[in-house]
C-alpha positions in Angstrom: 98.4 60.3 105.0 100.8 62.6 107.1 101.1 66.3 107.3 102.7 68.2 104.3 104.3 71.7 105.1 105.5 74.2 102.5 109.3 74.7 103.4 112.5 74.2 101.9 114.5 71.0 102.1 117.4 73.5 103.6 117.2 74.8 106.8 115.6 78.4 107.1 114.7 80.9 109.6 111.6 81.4 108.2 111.1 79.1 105.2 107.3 79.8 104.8 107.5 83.2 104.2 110.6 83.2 102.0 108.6 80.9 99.7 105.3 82.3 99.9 106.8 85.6 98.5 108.6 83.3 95.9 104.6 82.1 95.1 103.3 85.2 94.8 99.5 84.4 96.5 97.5 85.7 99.8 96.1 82.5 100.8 95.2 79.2 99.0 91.5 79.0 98.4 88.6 76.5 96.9 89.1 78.6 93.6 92.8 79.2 93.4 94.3 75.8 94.4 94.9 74.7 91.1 97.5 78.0 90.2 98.9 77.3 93.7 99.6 73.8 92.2 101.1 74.9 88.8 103.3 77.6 90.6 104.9 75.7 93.1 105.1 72.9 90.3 106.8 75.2 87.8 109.3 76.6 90.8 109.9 73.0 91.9 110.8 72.4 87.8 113.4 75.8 87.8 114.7 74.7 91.1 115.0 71.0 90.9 113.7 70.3 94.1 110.8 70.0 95.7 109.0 72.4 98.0 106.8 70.7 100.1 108.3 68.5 102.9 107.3 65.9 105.1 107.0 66.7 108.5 107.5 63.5 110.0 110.7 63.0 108.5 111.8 66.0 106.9 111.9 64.0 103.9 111.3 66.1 99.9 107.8 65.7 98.8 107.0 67.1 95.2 103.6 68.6 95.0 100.6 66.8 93.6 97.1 68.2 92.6 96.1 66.2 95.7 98.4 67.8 97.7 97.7 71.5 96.7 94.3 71.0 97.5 94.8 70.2 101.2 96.1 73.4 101.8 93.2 75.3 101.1 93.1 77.9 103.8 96.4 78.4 104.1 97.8 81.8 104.2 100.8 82.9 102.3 102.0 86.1 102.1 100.8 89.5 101.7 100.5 90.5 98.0 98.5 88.5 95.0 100.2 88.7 91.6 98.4 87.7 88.4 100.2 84.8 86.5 102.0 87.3 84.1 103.7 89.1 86.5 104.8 86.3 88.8 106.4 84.3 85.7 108.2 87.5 84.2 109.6 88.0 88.1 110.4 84.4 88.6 112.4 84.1 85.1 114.3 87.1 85.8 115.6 86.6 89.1 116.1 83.1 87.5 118.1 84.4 84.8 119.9 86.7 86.9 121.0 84.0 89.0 122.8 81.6 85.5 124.1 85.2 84.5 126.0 85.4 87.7 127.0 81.7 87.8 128.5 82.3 84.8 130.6 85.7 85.6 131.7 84.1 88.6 133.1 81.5 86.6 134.3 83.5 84.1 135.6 86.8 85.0 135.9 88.1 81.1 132.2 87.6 80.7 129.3 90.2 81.3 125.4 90.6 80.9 123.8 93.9 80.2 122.1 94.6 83.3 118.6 95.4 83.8 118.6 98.9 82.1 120.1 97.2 78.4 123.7 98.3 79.3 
C-alpha cells in the first residue's frame, strides 16, 4: 500500500495545519486513533470530500479504520479538544457557513448572529 497524507484535495499553503486545527488533536496515538477516525470521518461527511490524499497521485482517499491507524505518531496541531467541544465548534462554523450562503443569495434574509440578535 502507498503513502496516505492528511491534506486537502485543493491546493494549500499549509494544508496539514489548516486541518489539524479543523481536528482538534495533538498527535495521533495507540489510544486515540479510533476518535482521529470518527473526526476526520464526520468532517469528510459535512464536507463531502475526503481528507486524506494519495501521494502518488494526488488522488482523494476517504479514511478507513485501517488508515487512521497508520498514522499513529503523527503530530497535529497544538491544542486537544474533548469530543463536545470539537462537535459544537465544527457545527457552528458549519452553520455559519449555509447561513451566509443563503444571505448572499438572498439579500432580504438574515440570521441572528452569535449573541441571539
Amino acid at each position: 500500500m502507498g503513502k496516505f497524507d492528511i491534506a486537502p484535495v485543493t491546493d494549500q499553503k499549509f494544508p496539514l495545519k489548516m486541518w489539524a486545527m479543523n481536528l482538534g488533536m495533538y498527535e495521533v496515538t495507540a489510544k486515540n486513533w479510533p476518535e482521529f477516525f470518527v473526526r476526520i470521518r464526520l468532517y469528510e461527511e459535512l464536507g463531502n470530500s475526503p481528507m486524506l490524499k494519495y501521494t502518488e497521485t494526488n488522488e482523494p482517499v476517504t479514511i478507513t479504520p485501517e488508515l487512521a491507524k497508520q498514522h499513529i505518531g503523527c503530530r497535529l496541531g497544538d491544542m486537544n479538544e474533548e469530543r463536545a467541544a470539537w462537535w459544537l465548534r465544527i457545527m457552528n462554523n458549519r452553520t455559519r457557513e449555509l447561513e451566509y450562503a443563503v444571505e448572499k443569495f438572498d439579500g432580504t434574509v438574515t440570521f441572528p448572529g452569535a449573541d441571539g440578535e
